[in-house]
N, C-alpha and C positions, 0 to 999 in steps of 0.2 A: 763866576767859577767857584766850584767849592771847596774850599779848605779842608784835606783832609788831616787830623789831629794824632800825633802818633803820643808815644807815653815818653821817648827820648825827649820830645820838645818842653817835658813838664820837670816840676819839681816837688815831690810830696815830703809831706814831715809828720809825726805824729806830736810835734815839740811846738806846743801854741806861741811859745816865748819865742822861739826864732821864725814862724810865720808875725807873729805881731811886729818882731824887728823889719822882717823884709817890709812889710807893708809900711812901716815908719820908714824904710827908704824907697819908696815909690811905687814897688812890686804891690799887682793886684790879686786877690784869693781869686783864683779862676774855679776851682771846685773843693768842695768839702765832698769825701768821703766817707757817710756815715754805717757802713752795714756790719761791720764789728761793733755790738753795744759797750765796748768795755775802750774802746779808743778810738778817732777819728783822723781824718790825714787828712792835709790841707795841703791846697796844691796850685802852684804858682807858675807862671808859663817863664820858660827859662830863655835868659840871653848870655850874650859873653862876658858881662859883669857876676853872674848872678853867685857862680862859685867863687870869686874873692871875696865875695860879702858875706856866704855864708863862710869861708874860712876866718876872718876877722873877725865875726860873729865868737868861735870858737877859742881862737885865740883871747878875745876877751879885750877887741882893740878897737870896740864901737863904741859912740857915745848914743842915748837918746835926751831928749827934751822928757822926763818925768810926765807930765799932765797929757802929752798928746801921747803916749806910750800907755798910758793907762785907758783914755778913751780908745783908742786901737782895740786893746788887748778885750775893753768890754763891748765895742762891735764885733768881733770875733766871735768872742760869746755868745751875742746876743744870736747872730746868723746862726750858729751851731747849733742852739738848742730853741728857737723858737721859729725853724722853718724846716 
């Protein structure tokens, strides 16, 4: 059967720093969209956790590990701009 995808089931951001956070906690980049050249949105398939993380996120009440936050943040990159 096929899964049809609507845009409520998603989460986009144009903020690399809280897509790299979600993905430092488990969330997967489901689509990068690139067709504005001047910013990109990154978009992560959304569950019932996914707004207190980004709220805590905001709030400023997350921690990450430095070194795995960094390699994140330079796969992200790297998928951005070399595919």
């Amino acid at each position: 059967m096929t899964e049809i995808l609507q845009e409520k089931d998603f989460f986009g951001t144009t903020d690399i720093n809280l897509h790299a956070t979600l993905r430092y906690y488990g969330y997967h980049t489901e689509a990068i969209d690139k067709n504005d050249v001047s910013r990109a949105i990154f978009y992560t398939k959304r569950d019932g956790a996914l707004d207190g993380l980004i709220q805590k996120y905001f709030a400023h009440e997350l921690m990450v590990e430095p070194l795995a936050f960094a390699t994140l943040l330079k796969e992200i990159k790297t998928r951005l701009y070399h595919s």
